[in-house]
VMD Tcl script that builds the backbone (N, CA, C; Angstrom):
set m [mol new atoms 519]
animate dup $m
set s [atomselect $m all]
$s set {name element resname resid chain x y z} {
  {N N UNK 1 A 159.685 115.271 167.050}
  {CA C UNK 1 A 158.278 114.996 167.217}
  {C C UNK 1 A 158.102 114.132 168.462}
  {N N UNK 2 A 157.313 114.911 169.123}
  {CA C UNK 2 A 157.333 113.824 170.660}
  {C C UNK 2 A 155.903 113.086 170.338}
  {N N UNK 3 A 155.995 111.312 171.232}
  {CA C UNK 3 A 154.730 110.600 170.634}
  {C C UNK 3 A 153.821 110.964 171.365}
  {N N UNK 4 A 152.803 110.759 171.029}
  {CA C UNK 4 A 151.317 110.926 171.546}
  {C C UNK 4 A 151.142 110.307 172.982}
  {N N UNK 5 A 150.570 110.648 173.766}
  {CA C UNK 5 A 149.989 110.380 175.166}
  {C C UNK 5 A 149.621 109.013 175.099}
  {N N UNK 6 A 149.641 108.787 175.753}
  {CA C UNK 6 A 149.019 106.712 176.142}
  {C C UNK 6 A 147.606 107.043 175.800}
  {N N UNK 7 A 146.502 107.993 175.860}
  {CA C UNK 7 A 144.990 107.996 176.185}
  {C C UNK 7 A 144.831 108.356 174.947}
  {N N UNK 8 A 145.578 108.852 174.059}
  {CA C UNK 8 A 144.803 109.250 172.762}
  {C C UNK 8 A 145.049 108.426 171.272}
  {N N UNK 9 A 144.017 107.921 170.451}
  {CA C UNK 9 A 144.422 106.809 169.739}
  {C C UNK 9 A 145.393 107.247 168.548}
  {N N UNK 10 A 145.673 105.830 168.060}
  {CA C UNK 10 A 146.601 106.458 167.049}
  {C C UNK 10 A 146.189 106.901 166.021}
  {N N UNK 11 A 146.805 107.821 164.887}
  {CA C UNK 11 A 145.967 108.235 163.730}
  {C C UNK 11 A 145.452 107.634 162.474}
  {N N UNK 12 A 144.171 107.913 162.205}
  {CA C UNK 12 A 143.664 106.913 161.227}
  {C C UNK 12 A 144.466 106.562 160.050}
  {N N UNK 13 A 145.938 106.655 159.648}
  {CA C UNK 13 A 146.737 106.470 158.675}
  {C C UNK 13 A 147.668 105.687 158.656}
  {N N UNK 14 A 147.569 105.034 160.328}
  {CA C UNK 14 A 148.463 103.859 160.627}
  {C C UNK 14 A 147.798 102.631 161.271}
  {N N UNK 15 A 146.665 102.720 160.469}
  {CA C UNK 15 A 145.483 101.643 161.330}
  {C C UNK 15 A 145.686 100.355 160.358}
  {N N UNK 16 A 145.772 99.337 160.840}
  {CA C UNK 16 A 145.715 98.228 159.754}
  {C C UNK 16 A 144.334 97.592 159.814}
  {N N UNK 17 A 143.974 97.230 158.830}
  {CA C UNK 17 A 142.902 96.253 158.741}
  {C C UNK 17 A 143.086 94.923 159.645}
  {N N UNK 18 A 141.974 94.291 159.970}
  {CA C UNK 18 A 142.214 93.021 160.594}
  {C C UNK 18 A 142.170 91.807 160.172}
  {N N UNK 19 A 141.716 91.847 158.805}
  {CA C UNK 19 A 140.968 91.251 157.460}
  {C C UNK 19 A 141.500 91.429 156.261}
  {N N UNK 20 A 143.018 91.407 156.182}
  {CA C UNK 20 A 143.475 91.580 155.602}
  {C C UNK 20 A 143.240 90.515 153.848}
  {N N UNK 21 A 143.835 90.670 152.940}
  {CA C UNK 21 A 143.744 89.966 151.568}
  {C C UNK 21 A 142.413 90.666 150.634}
  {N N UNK 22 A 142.030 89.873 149.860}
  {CA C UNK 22 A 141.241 91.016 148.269}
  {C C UNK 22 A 140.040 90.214 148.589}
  {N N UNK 23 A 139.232 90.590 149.220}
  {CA C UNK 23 A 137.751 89.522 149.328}
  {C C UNK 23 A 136.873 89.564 147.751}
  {N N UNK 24 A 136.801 90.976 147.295}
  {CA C UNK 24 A 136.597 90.515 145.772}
  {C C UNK 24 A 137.066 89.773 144.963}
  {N N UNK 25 A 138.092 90.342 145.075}
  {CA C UNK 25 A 138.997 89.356 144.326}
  {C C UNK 25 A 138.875 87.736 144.387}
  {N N UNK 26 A 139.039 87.442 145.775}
  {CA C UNK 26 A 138.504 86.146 146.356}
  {C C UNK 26 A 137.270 85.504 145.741}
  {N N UNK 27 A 136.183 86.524 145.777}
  {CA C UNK 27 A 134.531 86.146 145.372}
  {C C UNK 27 A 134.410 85.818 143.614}
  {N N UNK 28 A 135.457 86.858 143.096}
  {CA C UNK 28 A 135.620 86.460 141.330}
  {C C UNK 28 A 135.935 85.200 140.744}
  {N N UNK 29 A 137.394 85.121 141.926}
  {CA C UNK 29 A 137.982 83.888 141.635}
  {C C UNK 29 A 137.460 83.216 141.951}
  {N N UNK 30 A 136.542 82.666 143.132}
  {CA C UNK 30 A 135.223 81.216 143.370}
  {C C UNK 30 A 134.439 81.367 142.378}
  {N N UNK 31 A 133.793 82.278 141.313}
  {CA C UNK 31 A 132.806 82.522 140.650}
  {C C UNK 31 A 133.723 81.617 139.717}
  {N N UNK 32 A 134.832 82.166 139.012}
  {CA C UNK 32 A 135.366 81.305 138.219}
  {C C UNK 32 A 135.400 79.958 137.782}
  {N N UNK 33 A 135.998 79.454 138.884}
  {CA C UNK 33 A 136.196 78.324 139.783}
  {C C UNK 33 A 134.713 77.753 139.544}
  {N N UNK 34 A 133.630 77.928 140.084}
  {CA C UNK 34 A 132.602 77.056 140.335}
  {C C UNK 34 A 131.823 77.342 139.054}
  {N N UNK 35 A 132.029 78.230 138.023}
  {CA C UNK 35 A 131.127 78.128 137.015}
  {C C UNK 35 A 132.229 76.747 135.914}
  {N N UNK 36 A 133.659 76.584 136.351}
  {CA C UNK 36 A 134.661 75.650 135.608}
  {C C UNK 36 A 133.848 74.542 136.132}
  {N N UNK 37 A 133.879 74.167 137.423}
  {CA C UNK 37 A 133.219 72.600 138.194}
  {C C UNK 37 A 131.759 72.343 137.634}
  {N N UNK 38 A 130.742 73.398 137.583}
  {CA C UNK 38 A 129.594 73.473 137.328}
  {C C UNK 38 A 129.185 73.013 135.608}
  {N N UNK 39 A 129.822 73.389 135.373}
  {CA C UNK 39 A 129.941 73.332 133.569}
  {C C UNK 39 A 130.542 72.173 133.379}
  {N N UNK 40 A 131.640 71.222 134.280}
  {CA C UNK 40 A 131.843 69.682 134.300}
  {C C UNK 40 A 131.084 68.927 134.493}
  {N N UNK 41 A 130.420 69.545 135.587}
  {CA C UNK 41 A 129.353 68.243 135.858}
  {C C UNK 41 A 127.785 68.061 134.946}
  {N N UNK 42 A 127.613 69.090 134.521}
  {CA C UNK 42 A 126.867 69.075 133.696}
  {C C UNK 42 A 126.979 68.620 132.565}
  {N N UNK 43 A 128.707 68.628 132.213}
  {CA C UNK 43 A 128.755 67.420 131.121}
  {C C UNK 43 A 129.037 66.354 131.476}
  {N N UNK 44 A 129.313 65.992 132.682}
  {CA C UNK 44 A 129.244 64.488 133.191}
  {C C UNK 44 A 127.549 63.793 133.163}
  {N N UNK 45 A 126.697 64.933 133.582}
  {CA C UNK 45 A 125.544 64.305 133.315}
  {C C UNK 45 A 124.644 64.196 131.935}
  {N N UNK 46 A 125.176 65.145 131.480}
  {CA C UNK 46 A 124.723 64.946 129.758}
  {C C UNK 46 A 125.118 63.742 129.548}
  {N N UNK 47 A 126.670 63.294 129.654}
  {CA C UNK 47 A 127.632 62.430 129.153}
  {C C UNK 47 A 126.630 61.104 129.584}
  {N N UNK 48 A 126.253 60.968 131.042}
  {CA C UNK 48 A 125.621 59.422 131.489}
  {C C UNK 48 A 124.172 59.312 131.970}
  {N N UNK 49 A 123.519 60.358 131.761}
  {CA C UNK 49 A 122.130 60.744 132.138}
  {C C UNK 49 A 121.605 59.025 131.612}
  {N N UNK 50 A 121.612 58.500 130.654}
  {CA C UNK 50 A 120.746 57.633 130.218}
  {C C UNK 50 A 121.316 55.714 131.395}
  {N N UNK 51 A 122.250 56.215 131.822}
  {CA C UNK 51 A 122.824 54.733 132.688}
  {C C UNK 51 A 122.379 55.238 134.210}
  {N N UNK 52 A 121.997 56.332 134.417}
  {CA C UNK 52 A 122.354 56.545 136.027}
  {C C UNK 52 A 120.731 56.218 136.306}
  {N N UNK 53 A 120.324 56.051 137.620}
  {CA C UNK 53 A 119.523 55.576 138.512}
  {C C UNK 53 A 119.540 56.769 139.297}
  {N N UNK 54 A 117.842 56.864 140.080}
  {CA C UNK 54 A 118.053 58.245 141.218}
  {C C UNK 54 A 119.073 58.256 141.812}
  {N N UNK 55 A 119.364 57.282 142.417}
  {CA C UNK 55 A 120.341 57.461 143.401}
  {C C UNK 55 A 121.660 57.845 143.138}
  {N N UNK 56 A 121.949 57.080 141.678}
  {CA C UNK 56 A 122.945 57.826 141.607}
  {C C UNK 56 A 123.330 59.343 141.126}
  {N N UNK 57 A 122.216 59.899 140.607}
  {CA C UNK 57 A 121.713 61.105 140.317}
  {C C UNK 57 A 121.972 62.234 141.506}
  {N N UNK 58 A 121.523 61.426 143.107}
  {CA C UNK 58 A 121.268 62.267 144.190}
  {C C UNK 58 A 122.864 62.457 144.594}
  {N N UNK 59 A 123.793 60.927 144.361}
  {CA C UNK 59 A 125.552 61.294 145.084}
  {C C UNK 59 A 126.158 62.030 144.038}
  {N N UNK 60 A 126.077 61.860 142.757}
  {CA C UNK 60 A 126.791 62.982 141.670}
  {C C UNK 60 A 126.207 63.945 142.388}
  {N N UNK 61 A 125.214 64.834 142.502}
  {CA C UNK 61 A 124.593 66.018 142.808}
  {C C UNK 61 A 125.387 66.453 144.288}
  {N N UNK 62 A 125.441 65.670 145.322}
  {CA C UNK 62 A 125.822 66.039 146.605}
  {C C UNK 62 A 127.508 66.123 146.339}
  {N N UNK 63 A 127.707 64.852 145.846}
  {CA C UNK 63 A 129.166 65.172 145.339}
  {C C UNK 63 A 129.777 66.814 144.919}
  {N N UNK 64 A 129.284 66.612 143.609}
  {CA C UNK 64 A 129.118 68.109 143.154}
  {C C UNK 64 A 129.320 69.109 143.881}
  {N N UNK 65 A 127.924 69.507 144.787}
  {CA C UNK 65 A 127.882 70.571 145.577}
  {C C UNK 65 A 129.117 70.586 146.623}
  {N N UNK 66 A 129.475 69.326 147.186}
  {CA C UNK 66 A 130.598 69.209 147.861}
  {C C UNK 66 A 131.718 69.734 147.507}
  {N N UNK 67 A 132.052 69.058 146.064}
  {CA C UNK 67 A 133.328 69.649 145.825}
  {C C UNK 67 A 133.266 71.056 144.757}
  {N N UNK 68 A 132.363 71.464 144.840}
  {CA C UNK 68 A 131.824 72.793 144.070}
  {C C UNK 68 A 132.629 74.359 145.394}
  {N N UNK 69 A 131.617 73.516 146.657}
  {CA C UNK 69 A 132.204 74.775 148.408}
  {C C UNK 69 A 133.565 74.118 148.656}
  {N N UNK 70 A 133.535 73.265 148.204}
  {CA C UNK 70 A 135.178 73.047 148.815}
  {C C UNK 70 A 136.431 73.782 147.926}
  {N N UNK 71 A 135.999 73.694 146.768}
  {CA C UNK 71 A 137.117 74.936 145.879}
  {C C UNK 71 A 137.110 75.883 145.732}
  {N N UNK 72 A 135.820 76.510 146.350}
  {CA C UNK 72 A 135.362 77.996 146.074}
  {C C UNK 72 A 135.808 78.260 147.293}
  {N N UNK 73 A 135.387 77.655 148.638}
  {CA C UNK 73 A 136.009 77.725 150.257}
  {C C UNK 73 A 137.619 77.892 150.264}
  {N N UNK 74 A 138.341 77.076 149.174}
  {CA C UNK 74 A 139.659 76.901 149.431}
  {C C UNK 74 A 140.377 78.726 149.111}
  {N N UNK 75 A 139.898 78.113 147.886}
  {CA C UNK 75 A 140.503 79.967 146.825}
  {C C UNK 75 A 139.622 80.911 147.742}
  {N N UNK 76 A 138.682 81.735 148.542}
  {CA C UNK 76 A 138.381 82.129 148.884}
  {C C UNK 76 A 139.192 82.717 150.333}
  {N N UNK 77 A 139.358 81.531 151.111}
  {CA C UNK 77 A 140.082 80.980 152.502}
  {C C UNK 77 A 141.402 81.788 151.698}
  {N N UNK 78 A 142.200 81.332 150.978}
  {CA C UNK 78 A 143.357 81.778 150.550}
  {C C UNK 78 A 144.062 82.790 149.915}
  {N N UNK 79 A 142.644 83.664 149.230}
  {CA C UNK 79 A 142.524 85.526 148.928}
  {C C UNK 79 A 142.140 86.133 149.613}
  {N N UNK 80 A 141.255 86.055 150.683}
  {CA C UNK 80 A 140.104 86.885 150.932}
  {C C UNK 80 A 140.480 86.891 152.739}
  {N N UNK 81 A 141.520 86.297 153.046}
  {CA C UNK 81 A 141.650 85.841 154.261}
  {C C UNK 81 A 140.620 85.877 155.344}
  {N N UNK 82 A 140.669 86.700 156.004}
  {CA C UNK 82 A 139.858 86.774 157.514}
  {C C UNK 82 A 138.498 87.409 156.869}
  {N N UNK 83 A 138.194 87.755 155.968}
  {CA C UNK 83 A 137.238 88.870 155.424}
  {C C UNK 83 A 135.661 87.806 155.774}
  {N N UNK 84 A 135.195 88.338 156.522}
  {CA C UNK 84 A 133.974 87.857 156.504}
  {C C UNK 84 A 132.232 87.628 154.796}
  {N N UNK 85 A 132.969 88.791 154.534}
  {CA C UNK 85 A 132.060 89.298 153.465}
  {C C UNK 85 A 132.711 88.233 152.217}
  {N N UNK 86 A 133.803 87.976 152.505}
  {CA C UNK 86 A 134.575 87.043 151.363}
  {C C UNK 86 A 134.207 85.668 151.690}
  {N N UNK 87 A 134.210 85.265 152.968}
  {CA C UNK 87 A 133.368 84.185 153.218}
  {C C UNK 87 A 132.253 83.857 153.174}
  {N N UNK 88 A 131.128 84.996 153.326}
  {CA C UNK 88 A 129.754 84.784 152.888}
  {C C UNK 88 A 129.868 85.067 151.394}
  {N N UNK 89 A 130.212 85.693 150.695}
  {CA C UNK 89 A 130.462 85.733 149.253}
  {C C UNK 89 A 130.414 84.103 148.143}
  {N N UNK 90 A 131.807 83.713 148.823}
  {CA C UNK 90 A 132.265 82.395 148.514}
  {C C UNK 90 A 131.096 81.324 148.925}
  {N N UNK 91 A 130.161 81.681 149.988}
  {CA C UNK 91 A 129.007 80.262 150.287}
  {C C UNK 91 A 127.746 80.738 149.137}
  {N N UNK 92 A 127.778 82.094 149.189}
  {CA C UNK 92 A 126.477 82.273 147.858}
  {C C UNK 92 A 127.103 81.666 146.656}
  {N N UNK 93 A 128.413 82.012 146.157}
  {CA C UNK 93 A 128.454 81.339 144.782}
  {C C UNK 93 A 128.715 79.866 145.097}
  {N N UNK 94 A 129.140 79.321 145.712}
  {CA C UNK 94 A 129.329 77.838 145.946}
  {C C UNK 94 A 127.677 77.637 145.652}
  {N N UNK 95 A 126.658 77.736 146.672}
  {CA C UNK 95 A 125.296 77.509 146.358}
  {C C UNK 95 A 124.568 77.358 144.997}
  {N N UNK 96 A 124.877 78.729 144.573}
  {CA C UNK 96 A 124.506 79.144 143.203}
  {C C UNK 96 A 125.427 78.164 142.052}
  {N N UNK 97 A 126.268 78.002 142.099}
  {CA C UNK 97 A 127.284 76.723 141.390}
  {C C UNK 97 A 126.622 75.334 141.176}
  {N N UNK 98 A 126.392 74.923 142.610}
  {CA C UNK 98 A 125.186 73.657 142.796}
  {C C UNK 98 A 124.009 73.564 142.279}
  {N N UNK 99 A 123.597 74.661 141.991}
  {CA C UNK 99 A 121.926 74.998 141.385}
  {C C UNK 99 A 122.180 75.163 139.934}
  {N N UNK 100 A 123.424 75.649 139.554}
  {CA C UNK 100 A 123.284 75.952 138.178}
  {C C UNK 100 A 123.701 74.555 137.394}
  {N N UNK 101 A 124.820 74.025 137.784}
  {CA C UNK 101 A 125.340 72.476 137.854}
  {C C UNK 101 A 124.311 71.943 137.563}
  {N N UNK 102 A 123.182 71.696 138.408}
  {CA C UNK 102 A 122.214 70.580 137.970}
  {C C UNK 102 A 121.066 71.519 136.854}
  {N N UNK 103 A 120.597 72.499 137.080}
  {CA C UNK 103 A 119.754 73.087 136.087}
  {C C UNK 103 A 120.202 73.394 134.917}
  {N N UNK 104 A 121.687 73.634 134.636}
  {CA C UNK 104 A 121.712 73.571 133.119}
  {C C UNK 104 A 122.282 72.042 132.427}
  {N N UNK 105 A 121.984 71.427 133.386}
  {CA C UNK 105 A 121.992 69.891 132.697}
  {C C UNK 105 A 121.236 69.599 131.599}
  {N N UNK 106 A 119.978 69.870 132.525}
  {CA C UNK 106 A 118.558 69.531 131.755}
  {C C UNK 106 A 118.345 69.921 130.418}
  {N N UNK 107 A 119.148 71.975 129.994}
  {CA C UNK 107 A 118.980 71.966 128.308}
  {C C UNK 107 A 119.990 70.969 127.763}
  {N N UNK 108 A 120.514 70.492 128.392}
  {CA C UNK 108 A 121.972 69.868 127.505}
  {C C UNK 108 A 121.543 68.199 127.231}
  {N N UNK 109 A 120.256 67.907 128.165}
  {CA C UNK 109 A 119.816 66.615 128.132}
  {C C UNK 109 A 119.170 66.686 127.290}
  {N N UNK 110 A 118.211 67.615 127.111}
  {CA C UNK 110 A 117.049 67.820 126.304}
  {C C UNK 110 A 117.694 67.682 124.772}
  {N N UNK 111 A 118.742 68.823 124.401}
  {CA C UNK 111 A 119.397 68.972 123.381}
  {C C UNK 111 A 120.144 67.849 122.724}
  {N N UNK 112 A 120.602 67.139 123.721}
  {CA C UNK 112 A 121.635 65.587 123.315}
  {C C UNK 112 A 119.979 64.376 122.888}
  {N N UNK 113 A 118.963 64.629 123.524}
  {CA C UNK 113 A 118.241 63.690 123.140}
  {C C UNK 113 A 117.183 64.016 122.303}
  {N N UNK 114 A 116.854 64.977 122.221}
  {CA C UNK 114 A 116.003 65.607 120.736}
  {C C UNK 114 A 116.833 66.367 119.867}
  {N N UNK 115 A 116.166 67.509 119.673}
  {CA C UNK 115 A 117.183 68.349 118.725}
  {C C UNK 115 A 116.915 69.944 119.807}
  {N N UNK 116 A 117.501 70.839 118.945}
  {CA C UNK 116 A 117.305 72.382 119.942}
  {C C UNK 116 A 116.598 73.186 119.230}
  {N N UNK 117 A 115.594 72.340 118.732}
  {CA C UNK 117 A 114.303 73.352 118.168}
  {C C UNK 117 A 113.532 72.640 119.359}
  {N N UNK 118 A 113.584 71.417 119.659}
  {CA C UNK 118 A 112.725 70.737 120.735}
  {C C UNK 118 A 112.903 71.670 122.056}
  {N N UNK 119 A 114.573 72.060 122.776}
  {CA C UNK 119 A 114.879 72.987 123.536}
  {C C UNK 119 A 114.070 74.278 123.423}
  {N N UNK 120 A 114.513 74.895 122.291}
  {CA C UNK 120 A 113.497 76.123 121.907}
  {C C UNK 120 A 112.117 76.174 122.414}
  {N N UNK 121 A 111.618 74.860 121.493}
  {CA C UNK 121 A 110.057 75.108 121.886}
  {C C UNK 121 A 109.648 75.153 123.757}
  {N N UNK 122 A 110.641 74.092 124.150}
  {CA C UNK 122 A 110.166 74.033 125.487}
  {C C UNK 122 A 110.574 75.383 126.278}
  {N N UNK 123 A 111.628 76.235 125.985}
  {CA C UNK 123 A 112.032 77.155 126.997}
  {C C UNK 123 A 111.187 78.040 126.454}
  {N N UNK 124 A 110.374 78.530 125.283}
  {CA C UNK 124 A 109.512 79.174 125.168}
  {C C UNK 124 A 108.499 79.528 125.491}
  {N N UNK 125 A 107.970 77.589 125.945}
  {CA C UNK 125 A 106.211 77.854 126.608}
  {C C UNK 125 A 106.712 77.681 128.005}
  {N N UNK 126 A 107.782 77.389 128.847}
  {CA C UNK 126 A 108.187 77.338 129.883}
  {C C UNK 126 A 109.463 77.908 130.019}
  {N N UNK 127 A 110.086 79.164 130.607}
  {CA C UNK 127 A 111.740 79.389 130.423}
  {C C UNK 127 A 112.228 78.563 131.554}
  {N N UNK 128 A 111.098 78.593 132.661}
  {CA C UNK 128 A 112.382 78.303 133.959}
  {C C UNK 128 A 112.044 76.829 134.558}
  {N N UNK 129 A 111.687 75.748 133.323}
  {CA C UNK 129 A 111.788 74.443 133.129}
  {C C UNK 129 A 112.799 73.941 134.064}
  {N N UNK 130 A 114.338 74.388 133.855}
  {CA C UNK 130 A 115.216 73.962 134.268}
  {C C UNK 130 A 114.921 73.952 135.767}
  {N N UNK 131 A 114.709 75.065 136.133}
  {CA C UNK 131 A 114.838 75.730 137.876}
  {C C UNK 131 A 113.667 74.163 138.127}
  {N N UNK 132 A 112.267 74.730 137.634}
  {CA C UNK 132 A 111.244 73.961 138.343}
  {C C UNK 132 A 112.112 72.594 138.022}
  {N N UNK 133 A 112.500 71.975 137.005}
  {CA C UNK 133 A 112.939 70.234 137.012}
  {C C UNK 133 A 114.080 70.399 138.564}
  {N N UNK 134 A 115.083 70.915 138.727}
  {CA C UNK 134 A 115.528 70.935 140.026}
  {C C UNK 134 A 114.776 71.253 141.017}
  {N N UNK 135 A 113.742 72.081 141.573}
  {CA C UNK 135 A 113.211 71.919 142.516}
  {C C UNK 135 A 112.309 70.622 143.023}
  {N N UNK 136 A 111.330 70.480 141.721}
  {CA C UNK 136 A 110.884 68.930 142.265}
  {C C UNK 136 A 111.582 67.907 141.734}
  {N N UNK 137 A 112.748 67.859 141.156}
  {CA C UNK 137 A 113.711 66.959 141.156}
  {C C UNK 137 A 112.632 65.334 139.987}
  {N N UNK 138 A 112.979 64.423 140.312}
  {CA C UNK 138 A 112.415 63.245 139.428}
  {C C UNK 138 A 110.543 62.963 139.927}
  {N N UNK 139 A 110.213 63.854 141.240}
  {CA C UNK 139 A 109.142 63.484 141.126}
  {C C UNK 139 A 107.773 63.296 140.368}
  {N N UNK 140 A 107.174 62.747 140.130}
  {CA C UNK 140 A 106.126 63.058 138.966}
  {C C UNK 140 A 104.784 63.572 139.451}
  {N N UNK 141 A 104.665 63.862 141.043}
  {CA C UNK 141 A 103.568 64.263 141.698}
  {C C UNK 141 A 103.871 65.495 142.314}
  {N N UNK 142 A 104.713 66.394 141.690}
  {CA C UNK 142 A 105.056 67.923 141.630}
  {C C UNK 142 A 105.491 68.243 143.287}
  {N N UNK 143 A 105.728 67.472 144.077}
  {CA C UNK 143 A 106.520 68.187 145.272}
  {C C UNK 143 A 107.718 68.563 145.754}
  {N N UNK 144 A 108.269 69.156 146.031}
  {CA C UNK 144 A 109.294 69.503 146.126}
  {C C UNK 144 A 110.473 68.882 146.969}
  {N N UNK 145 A 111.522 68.447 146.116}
  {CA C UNK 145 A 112.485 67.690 146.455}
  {C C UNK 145 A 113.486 67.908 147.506}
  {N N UNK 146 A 113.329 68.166 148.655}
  {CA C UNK 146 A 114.338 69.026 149.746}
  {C C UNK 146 A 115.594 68.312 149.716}
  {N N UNK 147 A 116.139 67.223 149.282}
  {CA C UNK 147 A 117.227 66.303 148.933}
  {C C UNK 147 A 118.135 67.788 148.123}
  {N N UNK 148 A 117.538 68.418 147.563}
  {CA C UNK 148 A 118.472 69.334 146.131}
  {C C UNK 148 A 118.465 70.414 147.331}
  {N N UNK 149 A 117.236 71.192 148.385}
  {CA C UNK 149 A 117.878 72.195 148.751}
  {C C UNK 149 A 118.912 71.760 149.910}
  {N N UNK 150 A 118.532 70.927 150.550}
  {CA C UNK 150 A 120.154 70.604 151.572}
  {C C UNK 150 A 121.439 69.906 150.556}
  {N N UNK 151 A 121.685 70.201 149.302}
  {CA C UNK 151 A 122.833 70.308 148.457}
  {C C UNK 151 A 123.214 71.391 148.420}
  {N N UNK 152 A 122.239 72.715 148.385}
  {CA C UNK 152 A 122.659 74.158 148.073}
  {C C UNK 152 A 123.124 74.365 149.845}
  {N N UNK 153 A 122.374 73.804 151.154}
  {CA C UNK 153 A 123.362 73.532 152.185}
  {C C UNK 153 A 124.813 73.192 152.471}
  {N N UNK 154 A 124.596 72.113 151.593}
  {CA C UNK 154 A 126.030 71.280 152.140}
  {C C UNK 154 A 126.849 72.175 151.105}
  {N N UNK 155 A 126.968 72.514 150.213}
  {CA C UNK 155 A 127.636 73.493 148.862}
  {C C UNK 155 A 128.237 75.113 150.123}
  {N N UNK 156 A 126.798 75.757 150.446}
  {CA C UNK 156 A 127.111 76.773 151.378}
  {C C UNK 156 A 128.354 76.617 152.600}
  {N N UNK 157 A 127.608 75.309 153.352}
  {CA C UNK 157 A 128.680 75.301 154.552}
  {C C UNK 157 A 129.844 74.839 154.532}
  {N N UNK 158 A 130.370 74.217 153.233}
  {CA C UNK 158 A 131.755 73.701 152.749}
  {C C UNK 158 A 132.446 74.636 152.241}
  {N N UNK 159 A 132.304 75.291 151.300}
  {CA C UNK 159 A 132.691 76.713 151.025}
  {C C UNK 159 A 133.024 77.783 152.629}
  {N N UNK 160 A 131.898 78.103 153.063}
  {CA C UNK 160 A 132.106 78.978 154.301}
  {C C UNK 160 A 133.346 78.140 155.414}
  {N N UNK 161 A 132.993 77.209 155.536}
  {CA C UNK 161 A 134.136 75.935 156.729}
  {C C UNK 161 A 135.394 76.406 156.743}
  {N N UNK 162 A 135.272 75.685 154.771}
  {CA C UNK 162 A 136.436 75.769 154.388}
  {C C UNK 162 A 137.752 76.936 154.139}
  {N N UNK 163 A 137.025 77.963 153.264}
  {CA C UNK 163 A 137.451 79.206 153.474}
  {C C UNK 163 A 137.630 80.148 155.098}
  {N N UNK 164 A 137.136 79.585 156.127}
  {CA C UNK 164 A 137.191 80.205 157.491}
  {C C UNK 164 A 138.241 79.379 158.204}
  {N N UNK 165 A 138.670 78.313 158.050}
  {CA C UNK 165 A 140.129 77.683 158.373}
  {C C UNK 165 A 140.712 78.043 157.658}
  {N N UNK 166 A 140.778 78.089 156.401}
  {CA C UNK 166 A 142.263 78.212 155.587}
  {C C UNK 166 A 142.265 79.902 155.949}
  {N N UNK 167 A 141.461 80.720 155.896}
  {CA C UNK 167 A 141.385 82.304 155.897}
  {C C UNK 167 A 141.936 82.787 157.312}
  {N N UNK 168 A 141.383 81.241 158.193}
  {CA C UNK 168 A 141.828 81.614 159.671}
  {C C UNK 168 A 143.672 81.220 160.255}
  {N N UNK 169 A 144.046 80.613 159.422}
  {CA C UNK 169 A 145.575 79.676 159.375}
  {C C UNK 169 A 146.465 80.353 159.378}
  {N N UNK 170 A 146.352 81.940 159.038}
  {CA C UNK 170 A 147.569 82.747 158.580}
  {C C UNK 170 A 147.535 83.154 160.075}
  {N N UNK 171 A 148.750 83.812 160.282}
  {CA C UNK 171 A 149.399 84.588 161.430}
  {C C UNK 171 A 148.170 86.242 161.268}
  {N N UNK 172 A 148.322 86.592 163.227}
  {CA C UNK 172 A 148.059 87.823 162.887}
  {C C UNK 172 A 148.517 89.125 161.769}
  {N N UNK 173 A 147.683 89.938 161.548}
  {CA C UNK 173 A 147.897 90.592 160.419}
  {C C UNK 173 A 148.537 91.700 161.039}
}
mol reanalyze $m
mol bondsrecalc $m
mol representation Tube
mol addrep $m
């Protein structure tokens, strides 16, 4: 078999990807991962809701989101390698991790301090209580707390960072 001419490419059966590793795979395993962190912190705040102060309300929360993209960025960075789609993958669920983290606090607050017929009644005449209590956050004059959406920021770009160095660290493929 004589090889092919310099001008003509090679055949589509010896092409490698450039992006090599399982970006799904990658995106499952952050889902994992951040619904494990998300579901902690929400019992960290059940656990101290009644001692904490805004403020400390606002560094648990940033915390959180921090180390919510930073484990989803890591495992992501480390399956999904160069995969772009695995890196935007990994910053939506990091985000979504941060949002759910603090919104399913609130039934678990509600529930630890009344009972869950009290829960009931409220998700009944309101379901998405939770969402709206995170968007305007502790205010009592209904505006919206932009402190919580630059968390679903800092959550996004720690995840994406992170996973795009570690994804970027390996040798060509």
């Amino acid at each position: 078999m004589q090889p092919a001419p310099p001008f003509q490419p090679t055949p589509f059966g010896q092409q490698r990807s450039t992006a090599s590793g399982n970006p799904v795979g990658a995106v499952l395993l952050g889902l994992l991962f951040s619904l494990i962190v998300s579901l902690l912190y929400s019992g960290l705040i059940m656990a101290t809701y009644k001692d904490q102060s805004d403020s400390t309300v606002r560094v648990l929360y940033f915390a959180h989101a921090l180390l919510n993209g930073a484990l989803v960025g890591a495992l992501v960075g480390k399956v999904g390698h160069r995969s772009s789609g695995a890196k935007v993958g990994g910053a939506v669920v990091a985000a979504l991790g941060a949002f759910f983290g603090y919104a399913n606090a609130i039934p678990f607050i509600v529930v630890n301090s009344s009972s869950v017929q009290t829960l009931r009644d409220l998700l009944e005449n309101d379901p998405f209580f939770p969402a709206k209590a995170w968007w305007h956050g502790s205010r009592g004059s209904g505006g919206v707390d932009w402190l919580h959406l630059l968390g679903l920021l800092v959550a996004a770009a720690a995840a994406w960072g992170i996973a795009h160095l570690i994804g970027n660290k390996r040798g060509p493929a």
